[in-house]
N, C-alpha and C positions, 0 to 999 in steps of 0.2 A: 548215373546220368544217362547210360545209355537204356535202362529200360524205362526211364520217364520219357525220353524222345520216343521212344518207339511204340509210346502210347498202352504199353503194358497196364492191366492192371487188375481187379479182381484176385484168385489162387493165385494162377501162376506167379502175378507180382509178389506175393507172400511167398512162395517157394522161392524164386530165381533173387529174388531184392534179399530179403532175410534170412533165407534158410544157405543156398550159396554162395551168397556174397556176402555175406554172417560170418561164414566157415572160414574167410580169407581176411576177416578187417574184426580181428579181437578186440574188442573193446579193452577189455581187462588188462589185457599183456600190454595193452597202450598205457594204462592206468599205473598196473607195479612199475614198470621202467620207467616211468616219471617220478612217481616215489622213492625209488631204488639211488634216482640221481640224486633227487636234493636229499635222503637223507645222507649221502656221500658227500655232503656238503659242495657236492656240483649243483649249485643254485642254478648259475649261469645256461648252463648246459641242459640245466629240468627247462629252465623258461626255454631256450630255444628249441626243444625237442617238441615241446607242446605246439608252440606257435609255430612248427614249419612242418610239424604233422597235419594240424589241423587244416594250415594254408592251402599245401599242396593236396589234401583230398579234397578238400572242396573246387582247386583248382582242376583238377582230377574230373569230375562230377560235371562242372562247368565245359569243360570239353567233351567227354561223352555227351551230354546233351547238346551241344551244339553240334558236335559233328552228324548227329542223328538226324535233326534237325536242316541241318544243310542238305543230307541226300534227300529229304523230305520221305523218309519211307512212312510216317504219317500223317 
């Protein structure tokens, strides 16, 4: 969120968006721990892991860009 406020884009957006902050938000490990749950027959626990993973980064995302946004740095 924050490097789309601050108007990043070209490399560096491919380095700093994907390559660093890639390095910190595994997809995968997001992926087996959901599978890990329900097939532990934590249904309940896969579905909310999912839905409040995905919530809060995009909640996440939505504040970075706004807060960038607000100082107007571009």
């Amino acid at each position: 969120g924050v490097l789309c406020g601050l108007c990043v884009s070209g490399n560096p957006y491919l380095l700093l968006g994907d390559g660093f902050c890639g390095a910190y938000t595994t997809f995968s490990t997001f992926s087996v721990e959901s599978v890990q749950l329900y097939r532990q027959r934590a249904r309940r626990k896969a579905v909310l892991f999912i839905v409040l993973s995905v919530t809060v980064g995009f909640v996440c995302f939505l504040a970075g860009y706004g807060i960038t946004k607000l100082v107007k740095i571009c």
